[in-house]
PARO-211496 format. One record per residue: residue in one letter; chain; x, y, z of N, C-alpha, C in turn. Coordinates in steps of 0.02 Angstrom, whole numbers, plus 50000, padded with zeros to 5 digits. Atoms other than C-alpha are relative to their C-alpha. Last residue first. Layout:
BEGIN
<dogu><resn>a</resn><chain>A</chain><n_xx>X</n_xx><n_yy>Y</n_yy><n_zz>Z</n_zz><ca_xx>X</ca_xx><ca_yy>Y</ca_yy><ca_zz>Z</ca_zz><c_xx>X</c_xx><c_yy>Y</c_yy><c_zz>Z</c_zz></dogu>
...
This chain:
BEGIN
<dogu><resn>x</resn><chain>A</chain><n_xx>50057</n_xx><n_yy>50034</n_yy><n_zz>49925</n_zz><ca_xx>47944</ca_xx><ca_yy>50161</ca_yy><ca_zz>56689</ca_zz><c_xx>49998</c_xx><c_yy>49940</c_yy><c_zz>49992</c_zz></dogu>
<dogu><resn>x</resn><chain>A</chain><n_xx>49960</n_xx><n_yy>49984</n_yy><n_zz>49939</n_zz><ca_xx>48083</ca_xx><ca_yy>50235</ca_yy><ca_zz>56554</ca_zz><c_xx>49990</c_xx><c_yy>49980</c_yy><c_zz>50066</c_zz></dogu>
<dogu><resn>x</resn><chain>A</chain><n_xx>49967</n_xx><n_yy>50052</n_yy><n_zz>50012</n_zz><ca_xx>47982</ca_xx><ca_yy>50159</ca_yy><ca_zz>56405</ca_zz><c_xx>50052</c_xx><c_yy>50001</c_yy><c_zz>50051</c_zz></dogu>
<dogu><resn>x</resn><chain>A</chain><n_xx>50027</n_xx><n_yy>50050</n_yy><n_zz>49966</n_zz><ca_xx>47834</ca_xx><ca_yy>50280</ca_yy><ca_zz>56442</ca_zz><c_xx>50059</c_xx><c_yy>49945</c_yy><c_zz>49995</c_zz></dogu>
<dogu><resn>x</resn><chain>A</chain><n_xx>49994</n_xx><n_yy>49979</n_yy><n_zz>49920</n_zz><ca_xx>47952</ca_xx><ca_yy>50428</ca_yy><ca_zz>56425</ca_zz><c_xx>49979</c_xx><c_yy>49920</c_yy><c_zz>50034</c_zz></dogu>
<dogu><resn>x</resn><chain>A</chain><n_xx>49930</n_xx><n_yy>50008</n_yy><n_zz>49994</n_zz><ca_xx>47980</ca_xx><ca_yy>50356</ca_yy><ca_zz>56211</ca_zz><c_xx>50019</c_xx><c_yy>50019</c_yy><c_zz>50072</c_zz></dogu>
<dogu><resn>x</resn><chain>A</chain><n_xx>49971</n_xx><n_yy>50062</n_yy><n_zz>49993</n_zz><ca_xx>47803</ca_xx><ca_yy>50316</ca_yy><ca_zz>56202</ca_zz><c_xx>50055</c_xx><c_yy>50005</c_yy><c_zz>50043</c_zz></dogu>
<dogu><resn>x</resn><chain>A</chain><n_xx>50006</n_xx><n_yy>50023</n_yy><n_zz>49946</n_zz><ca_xx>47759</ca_xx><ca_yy>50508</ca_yy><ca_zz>56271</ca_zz><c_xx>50012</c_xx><c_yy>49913</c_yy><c_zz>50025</c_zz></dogu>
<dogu><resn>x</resn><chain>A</chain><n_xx>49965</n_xx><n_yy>49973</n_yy><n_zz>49924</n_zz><ca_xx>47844</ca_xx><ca_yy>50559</ca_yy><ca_zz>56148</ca_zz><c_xx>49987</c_xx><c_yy>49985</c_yy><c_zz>50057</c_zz></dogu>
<dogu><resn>x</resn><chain>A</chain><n_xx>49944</n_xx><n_yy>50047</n_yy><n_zz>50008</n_zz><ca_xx>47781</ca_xx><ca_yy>50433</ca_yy><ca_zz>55987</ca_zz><c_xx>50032</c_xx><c_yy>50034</c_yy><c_zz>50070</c_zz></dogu>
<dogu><resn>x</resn><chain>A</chain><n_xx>49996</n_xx><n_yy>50061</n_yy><n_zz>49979</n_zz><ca_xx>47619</ca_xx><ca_yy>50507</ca_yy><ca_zz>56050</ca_zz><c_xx>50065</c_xx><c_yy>49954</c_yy><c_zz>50013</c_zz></dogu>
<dogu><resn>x</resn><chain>A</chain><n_xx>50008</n_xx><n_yy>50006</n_yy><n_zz>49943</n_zz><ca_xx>47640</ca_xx><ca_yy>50699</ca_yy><ca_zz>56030</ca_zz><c_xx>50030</c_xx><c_yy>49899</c_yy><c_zz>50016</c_zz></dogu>
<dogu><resn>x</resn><chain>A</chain><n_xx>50067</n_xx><n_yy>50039</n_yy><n_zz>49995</n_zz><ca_xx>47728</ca_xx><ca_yy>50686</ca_yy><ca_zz>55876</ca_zz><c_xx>49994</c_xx><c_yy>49990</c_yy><c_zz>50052</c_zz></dogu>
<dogu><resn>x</resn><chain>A</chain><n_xx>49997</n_xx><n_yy>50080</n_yy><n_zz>49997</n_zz><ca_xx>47869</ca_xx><ca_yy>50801</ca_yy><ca_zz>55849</ca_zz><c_xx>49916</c_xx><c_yy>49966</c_yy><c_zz>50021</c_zz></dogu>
<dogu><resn>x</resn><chain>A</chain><n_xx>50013</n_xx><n_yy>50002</n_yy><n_zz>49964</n_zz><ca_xx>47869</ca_xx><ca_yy>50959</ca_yy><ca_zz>55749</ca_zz><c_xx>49994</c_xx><c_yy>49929</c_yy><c_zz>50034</c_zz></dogu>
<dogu><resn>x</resn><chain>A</chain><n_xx>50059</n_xx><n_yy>49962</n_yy><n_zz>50002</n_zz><ca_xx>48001</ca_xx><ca_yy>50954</ca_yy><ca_zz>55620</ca_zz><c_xx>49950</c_xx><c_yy>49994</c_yy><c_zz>50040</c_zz></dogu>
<dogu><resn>x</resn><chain>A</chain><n_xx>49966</n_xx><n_yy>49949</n_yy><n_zz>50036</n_zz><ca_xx>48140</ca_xx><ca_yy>50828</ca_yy><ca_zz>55612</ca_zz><c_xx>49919</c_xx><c_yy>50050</c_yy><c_zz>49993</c_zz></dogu>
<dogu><resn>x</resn><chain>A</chain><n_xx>50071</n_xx><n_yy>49971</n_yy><n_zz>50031</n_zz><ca_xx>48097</ca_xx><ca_yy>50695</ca_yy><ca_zz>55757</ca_zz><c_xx>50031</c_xx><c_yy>50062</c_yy><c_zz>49961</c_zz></dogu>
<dogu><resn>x</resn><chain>A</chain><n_xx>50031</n_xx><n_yy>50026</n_yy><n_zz>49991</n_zz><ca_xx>48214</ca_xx><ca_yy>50556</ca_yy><ca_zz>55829</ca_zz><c_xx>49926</c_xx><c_yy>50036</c_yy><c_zz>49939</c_zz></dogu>
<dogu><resn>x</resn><chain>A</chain><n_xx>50065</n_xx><n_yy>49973</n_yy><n_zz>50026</n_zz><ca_xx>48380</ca_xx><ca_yy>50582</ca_yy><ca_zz>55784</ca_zz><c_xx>49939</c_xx><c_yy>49969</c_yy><c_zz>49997</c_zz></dogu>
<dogu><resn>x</resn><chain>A</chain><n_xx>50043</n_xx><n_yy>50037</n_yy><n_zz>50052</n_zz><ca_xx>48498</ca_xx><ca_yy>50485</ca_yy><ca_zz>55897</ca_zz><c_xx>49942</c_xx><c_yy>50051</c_yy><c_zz>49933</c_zz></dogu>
<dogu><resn>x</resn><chain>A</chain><n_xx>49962</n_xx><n_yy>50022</n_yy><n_zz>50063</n_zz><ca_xx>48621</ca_xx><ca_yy>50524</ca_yy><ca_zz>56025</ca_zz><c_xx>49958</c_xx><c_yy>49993</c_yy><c_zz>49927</c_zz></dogu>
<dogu><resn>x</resn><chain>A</chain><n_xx>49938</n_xx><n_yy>50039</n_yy><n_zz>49957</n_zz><ca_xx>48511</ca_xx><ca_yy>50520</ca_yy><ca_zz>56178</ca_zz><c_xx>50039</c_xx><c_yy>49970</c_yy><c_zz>49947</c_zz></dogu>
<dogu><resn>x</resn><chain>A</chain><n_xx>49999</n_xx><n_yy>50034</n_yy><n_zz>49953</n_zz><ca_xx>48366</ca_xx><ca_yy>50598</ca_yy><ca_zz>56083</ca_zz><c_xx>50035</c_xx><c_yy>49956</c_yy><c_zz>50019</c_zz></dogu>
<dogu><resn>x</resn><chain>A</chain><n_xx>49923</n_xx><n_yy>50054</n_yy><n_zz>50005</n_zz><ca_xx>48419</ca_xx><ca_yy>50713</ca_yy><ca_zz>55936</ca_zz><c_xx>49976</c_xx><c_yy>49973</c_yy><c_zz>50105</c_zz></dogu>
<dogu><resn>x</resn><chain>A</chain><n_xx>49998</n_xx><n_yy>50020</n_yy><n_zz>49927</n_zz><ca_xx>48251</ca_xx><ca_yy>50837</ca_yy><ca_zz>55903</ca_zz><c_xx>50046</c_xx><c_yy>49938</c_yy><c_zz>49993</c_zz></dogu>
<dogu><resn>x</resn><chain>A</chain><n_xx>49991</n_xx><n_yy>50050</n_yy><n_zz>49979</n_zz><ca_xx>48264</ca_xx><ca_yy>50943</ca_yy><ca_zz>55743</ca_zz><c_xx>50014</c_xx><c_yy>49978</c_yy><c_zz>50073</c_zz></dogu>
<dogu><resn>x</resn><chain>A</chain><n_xx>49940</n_xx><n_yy>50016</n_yy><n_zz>49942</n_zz><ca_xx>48197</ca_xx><ca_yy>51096</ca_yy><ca_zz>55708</ca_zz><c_xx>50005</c_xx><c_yy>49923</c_yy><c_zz>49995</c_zz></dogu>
<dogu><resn>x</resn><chain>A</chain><n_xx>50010</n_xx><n_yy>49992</n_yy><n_zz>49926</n_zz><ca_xx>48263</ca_xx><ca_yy>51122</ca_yy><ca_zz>55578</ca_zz><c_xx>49920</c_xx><c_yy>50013</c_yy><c_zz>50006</c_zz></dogu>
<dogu><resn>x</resn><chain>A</chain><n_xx>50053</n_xx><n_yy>49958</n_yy><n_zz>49976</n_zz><ca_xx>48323</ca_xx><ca_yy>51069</ca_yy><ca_zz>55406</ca_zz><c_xx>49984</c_xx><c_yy>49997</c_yy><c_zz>50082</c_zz></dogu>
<dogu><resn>x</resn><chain>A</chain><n_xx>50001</n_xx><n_yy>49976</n_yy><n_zz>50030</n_zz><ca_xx>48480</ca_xx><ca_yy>50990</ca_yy><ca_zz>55342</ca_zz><c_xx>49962</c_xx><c_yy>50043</c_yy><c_zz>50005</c_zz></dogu>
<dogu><resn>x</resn><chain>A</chain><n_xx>50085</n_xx><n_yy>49979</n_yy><n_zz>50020</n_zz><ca_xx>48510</ca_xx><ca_yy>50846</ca_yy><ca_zz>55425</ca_zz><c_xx>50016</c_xx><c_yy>50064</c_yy><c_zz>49981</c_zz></dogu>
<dogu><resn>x</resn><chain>A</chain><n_xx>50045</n_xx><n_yy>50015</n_yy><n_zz>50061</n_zz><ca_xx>48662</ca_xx><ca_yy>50747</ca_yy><ca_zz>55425</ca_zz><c_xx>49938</c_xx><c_yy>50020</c_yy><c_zz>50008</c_zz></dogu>
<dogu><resn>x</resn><chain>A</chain><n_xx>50070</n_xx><n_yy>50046</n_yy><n_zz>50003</n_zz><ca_xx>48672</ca_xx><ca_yy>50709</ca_yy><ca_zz>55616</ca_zz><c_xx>49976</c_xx><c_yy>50021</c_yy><c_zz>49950</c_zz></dogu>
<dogu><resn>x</resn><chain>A</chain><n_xx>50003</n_xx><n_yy>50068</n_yy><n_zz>49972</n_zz><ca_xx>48858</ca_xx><ca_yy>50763</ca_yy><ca_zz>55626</ca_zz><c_xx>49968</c_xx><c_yy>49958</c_yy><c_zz>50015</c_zz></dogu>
<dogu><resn>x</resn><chain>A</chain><n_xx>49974</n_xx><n_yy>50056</n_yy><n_zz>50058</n_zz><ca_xx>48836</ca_xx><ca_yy>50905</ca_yy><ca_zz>55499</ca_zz><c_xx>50015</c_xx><c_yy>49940</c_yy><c_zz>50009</c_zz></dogu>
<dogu><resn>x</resn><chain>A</chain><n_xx>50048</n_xx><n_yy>50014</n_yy><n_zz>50039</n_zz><ca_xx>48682</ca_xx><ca_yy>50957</ca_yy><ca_zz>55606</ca_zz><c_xx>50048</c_xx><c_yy>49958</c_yy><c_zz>49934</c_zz></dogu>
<dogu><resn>x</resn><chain>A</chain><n_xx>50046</n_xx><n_yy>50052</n_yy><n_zz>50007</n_zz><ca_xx>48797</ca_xx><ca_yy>50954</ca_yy><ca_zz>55740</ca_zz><c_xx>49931</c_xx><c_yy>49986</c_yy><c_zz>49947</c_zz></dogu>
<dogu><resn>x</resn><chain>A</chain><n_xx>49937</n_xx><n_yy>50064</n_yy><n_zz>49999</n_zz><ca_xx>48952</ca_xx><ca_yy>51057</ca_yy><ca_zz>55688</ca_zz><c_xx>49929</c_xx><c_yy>49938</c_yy><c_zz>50007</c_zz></dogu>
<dogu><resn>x</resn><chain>A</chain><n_xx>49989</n_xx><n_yy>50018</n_yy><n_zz>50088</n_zz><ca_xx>48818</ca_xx><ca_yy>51202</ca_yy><ca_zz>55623</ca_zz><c_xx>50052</c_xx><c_yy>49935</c_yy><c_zz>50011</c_zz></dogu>
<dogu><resn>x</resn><chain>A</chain><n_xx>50063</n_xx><n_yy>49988</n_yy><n_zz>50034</n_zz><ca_xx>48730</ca_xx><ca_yy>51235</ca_yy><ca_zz>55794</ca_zz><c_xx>50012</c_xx><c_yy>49943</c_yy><c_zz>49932</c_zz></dogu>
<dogu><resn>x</resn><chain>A</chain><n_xx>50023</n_xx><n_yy>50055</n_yy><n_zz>49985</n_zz><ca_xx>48906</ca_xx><ca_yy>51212</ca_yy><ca_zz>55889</ca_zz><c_xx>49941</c_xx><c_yy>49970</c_yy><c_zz>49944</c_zz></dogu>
<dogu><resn>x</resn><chain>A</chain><n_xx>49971</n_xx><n_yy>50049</n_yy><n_zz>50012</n_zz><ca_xx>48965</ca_xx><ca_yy>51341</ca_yy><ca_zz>55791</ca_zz><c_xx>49979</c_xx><c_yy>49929</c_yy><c_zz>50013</c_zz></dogu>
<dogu><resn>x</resn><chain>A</chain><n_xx>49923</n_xx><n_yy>49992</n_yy><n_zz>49945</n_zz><ca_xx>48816</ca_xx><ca_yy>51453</ca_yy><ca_zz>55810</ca_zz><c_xx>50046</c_xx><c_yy>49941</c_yy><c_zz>49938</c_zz></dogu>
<dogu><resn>x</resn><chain>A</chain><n_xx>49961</n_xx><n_yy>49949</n_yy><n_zz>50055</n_zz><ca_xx>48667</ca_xx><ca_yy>51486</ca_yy><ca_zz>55664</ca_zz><c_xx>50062</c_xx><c_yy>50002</c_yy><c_zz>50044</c_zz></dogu>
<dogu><resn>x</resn><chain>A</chain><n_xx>49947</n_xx><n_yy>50017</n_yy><n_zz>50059</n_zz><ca_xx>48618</ca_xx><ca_yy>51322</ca_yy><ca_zz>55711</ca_zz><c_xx>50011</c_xx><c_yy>50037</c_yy><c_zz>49948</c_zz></dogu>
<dogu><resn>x</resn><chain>A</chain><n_xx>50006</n_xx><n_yy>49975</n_yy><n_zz>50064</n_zz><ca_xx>48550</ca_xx><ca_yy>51369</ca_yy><ca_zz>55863</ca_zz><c_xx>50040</c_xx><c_yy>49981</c_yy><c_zz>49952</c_zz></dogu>
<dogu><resn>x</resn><chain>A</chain><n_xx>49965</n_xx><n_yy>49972</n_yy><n_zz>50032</n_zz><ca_xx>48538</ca_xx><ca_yy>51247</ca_yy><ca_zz>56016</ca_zz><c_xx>49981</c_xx><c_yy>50047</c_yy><c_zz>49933</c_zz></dogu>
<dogu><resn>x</resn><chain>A</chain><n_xx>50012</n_xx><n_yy>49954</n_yy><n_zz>50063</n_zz><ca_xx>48411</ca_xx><ca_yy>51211</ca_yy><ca_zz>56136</ca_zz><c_xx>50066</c_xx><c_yy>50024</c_yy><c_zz>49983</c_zz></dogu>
<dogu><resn>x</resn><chain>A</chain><n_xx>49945</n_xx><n_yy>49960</n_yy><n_zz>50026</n_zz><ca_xx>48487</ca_xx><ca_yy>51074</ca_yy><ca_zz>56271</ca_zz><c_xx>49967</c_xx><c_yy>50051</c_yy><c_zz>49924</c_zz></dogu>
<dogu><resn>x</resn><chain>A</chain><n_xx>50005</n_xx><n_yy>49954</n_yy><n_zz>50075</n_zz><ca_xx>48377</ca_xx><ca_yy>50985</ca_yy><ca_zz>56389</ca_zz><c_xx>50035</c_xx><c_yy>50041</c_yy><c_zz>49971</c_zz></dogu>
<dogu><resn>x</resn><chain>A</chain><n_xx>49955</n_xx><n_yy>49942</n_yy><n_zz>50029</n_zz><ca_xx>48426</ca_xx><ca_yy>50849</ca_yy><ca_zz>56504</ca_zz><c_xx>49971</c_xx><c_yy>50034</c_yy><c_zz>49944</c_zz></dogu>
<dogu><resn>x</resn><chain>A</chain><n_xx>49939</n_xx><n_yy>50000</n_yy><n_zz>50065</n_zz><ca_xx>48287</ca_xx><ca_yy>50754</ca_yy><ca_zz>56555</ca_zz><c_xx>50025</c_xx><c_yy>50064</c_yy><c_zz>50013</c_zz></dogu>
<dogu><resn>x</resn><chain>A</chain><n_xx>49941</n_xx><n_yy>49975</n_yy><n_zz>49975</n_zz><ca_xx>48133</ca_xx><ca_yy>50761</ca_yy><ca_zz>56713</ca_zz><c_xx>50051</c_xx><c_yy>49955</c_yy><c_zz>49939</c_zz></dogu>
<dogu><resn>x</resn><chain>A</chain><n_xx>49977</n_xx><n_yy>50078</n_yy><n_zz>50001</n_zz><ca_xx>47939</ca_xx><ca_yy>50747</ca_yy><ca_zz>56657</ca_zz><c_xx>50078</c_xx><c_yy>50046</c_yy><c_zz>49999</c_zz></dogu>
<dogu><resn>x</resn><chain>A</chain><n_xx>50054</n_xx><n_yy>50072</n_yy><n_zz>49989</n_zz><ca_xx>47834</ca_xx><ca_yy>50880</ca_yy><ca_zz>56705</ca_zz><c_xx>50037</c_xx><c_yy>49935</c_yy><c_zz>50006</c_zz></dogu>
<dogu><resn>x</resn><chain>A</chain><n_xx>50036</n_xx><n_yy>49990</n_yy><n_zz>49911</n_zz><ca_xx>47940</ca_xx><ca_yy>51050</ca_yy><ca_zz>56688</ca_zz><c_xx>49971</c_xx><c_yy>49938</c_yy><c_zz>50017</c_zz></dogu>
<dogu><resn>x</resn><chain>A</chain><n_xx>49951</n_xx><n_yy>49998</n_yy><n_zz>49965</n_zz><ca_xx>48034</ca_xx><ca_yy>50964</ca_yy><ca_zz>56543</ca_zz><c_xx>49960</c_xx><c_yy>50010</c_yy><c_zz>50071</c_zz></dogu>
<dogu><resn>x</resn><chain>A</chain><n_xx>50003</n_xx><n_yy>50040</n_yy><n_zz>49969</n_zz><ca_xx>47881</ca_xx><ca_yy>50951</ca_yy><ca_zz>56458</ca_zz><c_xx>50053</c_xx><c_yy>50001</c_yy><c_zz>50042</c_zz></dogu>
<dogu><resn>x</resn><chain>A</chain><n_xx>50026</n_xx><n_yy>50021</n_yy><n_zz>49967</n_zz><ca_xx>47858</ca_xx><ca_yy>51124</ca_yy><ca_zz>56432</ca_zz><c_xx>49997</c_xx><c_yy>49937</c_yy><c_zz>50049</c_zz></dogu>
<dogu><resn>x</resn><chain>A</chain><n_xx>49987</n_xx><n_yy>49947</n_yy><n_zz>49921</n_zz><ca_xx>48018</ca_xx><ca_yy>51185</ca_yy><ca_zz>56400</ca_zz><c_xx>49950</c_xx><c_yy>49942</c_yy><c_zz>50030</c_zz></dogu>
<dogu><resn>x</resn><chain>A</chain><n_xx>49954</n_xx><n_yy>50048</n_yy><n_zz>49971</n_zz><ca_xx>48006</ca_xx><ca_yy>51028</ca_yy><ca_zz>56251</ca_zz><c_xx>50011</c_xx><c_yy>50034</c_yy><c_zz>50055</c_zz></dogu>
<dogu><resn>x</resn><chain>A</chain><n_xx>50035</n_xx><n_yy>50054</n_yy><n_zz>49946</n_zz><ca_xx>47828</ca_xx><ca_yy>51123</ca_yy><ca_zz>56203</ca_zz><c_xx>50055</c_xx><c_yy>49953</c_yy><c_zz>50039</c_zz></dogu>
<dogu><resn>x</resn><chain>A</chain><n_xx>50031</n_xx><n_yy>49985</n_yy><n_zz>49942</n_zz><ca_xx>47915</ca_xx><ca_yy>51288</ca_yy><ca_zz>56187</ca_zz><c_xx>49981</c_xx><c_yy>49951</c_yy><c_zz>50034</c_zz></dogu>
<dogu><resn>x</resn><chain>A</chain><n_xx>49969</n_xx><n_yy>49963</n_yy><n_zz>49937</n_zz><ca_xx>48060</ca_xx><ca_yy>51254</ca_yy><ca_zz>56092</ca_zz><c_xx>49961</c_xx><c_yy>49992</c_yy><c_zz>50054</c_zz></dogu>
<dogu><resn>x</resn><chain>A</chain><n_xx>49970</n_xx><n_yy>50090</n_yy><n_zz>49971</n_zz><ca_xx>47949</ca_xx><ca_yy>51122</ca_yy><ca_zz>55970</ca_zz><c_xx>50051</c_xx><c_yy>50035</c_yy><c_zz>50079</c_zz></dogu>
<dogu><resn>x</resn><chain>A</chain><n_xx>50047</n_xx><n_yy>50029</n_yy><n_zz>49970</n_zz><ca_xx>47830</ca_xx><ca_yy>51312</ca_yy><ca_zz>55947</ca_zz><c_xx>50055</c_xx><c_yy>49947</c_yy><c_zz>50018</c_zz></dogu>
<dogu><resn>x</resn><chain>A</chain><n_xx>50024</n_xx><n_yy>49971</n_yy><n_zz>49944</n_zz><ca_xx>47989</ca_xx><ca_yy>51426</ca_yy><ca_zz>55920</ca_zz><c_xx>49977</c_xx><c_yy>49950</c_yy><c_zz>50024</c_zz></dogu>
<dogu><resn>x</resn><chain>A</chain><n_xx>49940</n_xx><n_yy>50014</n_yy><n_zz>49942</n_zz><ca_xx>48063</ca_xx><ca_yy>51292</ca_yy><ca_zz>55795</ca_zz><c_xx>49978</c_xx><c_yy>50050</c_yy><c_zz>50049</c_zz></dogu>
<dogu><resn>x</resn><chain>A</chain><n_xx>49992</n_xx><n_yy>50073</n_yy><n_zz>49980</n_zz><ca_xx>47904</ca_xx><ca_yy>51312</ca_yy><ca_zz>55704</ca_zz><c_xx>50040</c_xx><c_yy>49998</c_yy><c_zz>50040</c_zz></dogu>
<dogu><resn>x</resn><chain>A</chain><n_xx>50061</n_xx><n_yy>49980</n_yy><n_zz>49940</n_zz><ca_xx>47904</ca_xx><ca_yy>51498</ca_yy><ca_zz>55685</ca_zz><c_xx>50012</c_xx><c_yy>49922</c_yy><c_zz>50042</c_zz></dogu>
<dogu><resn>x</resn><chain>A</chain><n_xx>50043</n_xx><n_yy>50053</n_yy><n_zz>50012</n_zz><ca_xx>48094</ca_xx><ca_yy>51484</ca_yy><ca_zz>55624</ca_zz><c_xx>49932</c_xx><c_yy>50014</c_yy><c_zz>50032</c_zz></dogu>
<dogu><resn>x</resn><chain>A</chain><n_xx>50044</n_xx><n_yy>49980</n_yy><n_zz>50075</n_zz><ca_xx>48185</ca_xx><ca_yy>51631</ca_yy><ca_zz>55603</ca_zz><c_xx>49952</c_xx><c_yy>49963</c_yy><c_zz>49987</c_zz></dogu>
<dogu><resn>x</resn><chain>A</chain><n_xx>50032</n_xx><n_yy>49985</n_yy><n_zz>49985</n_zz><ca_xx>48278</ca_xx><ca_yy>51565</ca_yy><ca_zz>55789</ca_zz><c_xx>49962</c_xx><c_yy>50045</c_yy><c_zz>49931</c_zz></dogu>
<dogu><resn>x</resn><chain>A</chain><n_xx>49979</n_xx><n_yy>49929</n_yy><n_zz>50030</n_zz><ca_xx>48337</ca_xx><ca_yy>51428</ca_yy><ca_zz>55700</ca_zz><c_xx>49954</c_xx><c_yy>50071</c_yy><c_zz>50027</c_zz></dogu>
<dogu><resn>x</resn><chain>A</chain><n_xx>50041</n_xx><n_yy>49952</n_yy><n_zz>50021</n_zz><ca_xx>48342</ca_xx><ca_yy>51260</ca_yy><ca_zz>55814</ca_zz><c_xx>50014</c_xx><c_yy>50072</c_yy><c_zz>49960</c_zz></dogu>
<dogu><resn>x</resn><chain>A</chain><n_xx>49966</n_xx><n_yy>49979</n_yy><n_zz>50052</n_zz><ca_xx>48417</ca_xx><ca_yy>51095</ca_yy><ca_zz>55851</ca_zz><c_xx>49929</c_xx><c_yy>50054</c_yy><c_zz>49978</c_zz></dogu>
<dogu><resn>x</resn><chain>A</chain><n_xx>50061</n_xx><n_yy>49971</n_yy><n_zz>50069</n_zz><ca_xx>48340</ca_xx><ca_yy>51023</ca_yy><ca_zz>56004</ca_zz><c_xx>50046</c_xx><c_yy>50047</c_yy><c_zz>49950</c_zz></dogu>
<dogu><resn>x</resn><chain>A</chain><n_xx>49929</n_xx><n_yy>49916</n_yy><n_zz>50042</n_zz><ca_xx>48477</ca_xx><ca_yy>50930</ca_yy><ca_zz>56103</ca_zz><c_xx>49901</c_xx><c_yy>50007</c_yy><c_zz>49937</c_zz></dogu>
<dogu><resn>x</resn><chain>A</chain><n_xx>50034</n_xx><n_yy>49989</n_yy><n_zz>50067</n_zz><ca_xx>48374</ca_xx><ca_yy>50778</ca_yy><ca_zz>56214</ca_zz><c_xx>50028</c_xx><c_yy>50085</c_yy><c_zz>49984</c_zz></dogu>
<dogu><resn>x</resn><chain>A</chain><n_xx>49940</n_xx><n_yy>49959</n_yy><n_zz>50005</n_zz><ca_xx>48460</ca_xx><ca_yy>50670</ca_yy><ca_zz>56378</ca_zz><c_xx>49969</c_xx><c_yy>50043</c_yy><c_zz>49898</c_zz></dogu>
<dogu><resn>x</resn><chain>A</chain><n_xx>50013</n_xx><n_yy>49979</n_yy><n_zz>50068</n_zz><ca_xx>48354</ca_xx><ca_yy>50559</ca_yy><ca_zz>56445</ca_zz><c_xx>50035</c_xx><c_yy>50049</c_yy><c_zz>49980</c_zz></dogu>
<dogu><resn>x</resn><chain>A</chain><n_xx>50036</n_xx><n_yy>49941</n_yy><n_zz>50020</n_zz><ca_xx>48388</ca_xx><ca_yy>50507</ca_yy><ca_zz>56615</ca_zz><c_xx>50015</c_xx><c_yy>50015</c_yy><c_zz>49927</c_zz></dogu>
């Protein structure tokens, strides 16, 4: 199972919308989901441990995948590769 940390500010409009649509898929397709803020500790330890700088960011099973809204398609690649 997939395992995906969204890195978010809630000041952000954007990081609202990537919040909402990763709720969404969740309901549909089954992963770990983790919304964080990175006005916390945690928030601010992992953005310095995936080097990024802006939000939101999406970190799929270790990894940075998408820094700002993500791309439908490449997402549903990255489920289709699980079947």
């Amino acid at each position: 199972m997939k395992n995906i940390i969204v890195l978010t500010g809630t000041w952000s409009h954007e990081c609202r919308e990537v919040e909402k649509f990763w709720k969404q898929k969740n309901k549909k397709t089954k992963f770990n989901l983790e919304i964080i803020d990175v006005d916390t500790e945690k928030g601010m330890k992992l953005m310095d441990e995936f080097e990024v700088s802006s939000v939101p960011v999406t970190i799929i099973d270790n990894e940075v995948v998408f820094i700002g809204i993500p791309e439908i398609k490449k997402v549903e690649e990255i489920f289709e590769e699980n079947n």
